[in-house]
C-alpha positions as a Markdown table, in Angstrom:
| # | Residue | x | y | z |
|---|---|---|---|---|
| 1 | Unk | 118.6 | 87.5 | 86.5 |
| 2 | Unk | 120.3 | 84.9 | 89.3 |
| 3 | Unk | 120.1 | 85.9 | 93.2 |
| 4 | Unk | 121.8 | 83.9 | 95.8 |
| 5 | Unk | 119.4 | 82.7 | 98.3 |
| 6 | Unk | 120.4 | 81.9 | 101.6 |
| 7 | Unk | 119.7 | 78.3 | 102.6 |
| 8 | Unk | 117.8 | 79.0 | 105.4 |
| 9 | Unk | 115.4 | 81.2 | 103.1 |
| 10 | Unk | 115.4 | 78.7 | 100.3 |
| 11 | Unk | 114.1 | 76.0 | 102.7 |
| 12 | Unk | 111.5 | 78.2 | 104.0 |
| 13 | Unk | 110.2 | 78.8 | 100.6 |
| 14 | Unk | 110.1 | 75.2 | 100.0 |
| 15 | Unk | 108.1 | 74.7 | 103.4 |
| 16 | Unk | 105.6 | 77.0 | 101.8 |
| 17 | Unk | 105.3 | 75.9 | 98.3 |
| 18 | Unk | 104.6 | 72.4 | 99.6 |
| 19 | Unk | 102.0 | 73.8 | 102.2 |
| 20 | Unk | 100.4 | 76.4 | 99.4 |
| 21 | Unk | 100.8 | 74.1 | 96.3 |
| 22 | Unk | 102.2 | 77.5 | 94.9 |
| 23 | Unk | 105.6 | 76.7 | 92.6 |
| 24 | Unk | 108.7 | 78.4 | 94.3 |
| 25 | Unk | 108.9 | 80.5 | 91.5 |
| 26 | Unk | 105.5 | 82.1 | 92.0 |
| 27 | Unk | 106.1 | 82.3 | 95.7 |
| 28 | Unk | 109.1 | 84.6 | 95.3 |
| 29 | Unk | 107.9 | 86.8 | 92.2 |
| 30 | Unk | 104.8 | 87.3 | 94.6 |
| 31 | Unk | 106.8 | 88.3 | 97.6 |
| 32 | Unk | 109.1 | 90.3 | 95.3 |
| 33 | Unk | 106.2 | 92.6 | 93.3 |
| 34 | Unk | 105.0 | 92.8 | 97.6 |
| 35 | Unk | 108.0 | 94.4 | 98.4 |
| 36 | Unk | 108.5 | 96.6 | 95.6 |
| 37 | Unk | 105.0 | 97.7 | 96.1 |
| 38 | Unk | 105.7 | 98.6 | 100.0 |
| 39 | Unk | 109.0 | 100.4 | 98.6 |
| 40 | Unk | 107.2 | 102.5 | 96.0 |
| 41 | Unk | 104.9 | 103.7 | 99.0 |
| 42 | Unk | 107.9 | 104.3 | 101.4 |
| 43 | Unk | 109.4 | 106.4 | 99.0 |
| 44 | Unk | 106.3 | 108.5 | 98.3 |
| 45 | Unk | 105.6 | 108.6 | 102.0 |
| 46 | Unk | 109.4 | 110.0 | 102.0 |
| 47 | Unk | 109.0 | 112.1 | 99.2 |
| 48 | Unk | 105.3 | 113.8 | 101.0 |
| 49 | Unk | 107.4 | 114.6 | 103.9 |
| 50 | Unk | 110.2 | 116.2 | 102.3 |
| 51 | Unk | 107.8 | 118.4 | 100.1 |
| 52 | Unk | 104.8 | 118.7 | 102.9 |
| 53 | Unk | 103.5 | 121.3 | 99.7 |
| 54 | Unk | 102.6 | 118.8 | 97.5 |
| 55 | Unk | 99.8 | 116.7 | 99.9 |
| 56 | Unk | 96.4 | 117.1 | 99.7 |
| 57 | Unk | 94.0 | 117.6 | 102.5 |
| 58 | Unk | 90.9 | 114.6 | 102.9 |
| 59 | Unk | 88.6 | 117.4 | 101.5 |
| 60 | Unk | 90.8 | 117.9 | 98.3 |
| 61 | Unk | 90.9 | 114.3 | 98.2 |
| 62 | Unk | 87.5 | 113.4 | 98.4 |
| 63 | Unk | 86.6 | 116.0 | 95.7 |
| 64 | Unk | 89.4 | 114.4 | 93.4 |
| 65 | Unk | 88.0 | 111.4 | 93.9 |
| 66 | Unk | 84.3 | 112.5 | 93.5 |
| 67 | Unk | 83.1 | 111.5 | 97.0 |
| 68 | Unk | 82.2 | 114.7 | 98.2 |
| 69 | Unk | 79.0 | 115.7 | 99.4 |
C-alpha cells in the first residue's frame, strides 16, 4: 500500500523519529493502529446510540465482568 503524505506531515514525522529514535515507519503504523482503534470505538459509540436496546447498565456490567458484590 502507498499513501501520499503531505510535506508538512512528512517533516513532522521526521521531527519525531529523530526526537523518539522510533523509525518513521513505526511512528505511522503506531499512529495508524491509534486511529483505527478510536474509529472502531466511534462506531460502536454510534452503533449504542442508534440501538439504545443493546447497552448494558454498570450493574449488568459488573456482573459480566465478575465484580459484583
Amino acid at each position: 500500500m502507498a499513501v501520499q503524505i503531505p510535506a508538512e506531515i512528512e517533516s513532522r514525522i521526521d521531527a519525531l523519529a529523530d526526537r523518539t529514535g522510533e523509525s518513521r515507519d513505526d511512528l505511522v503504523r503506531e499512529a495508524l493502529l491509534a486511529y483505527l482503534e478510536d474509529m472502531d470505538d466511534v462506531a460502536i459509540a454510534r452503533e449504542h446510540l442508534i440501538h439504545p436496546d443493546n447497552t448494558l447498565s454498570l450493574q449488568e456490567m459488573k456482573k459480566n465482568l465478575g465484580l459484583d458484590d
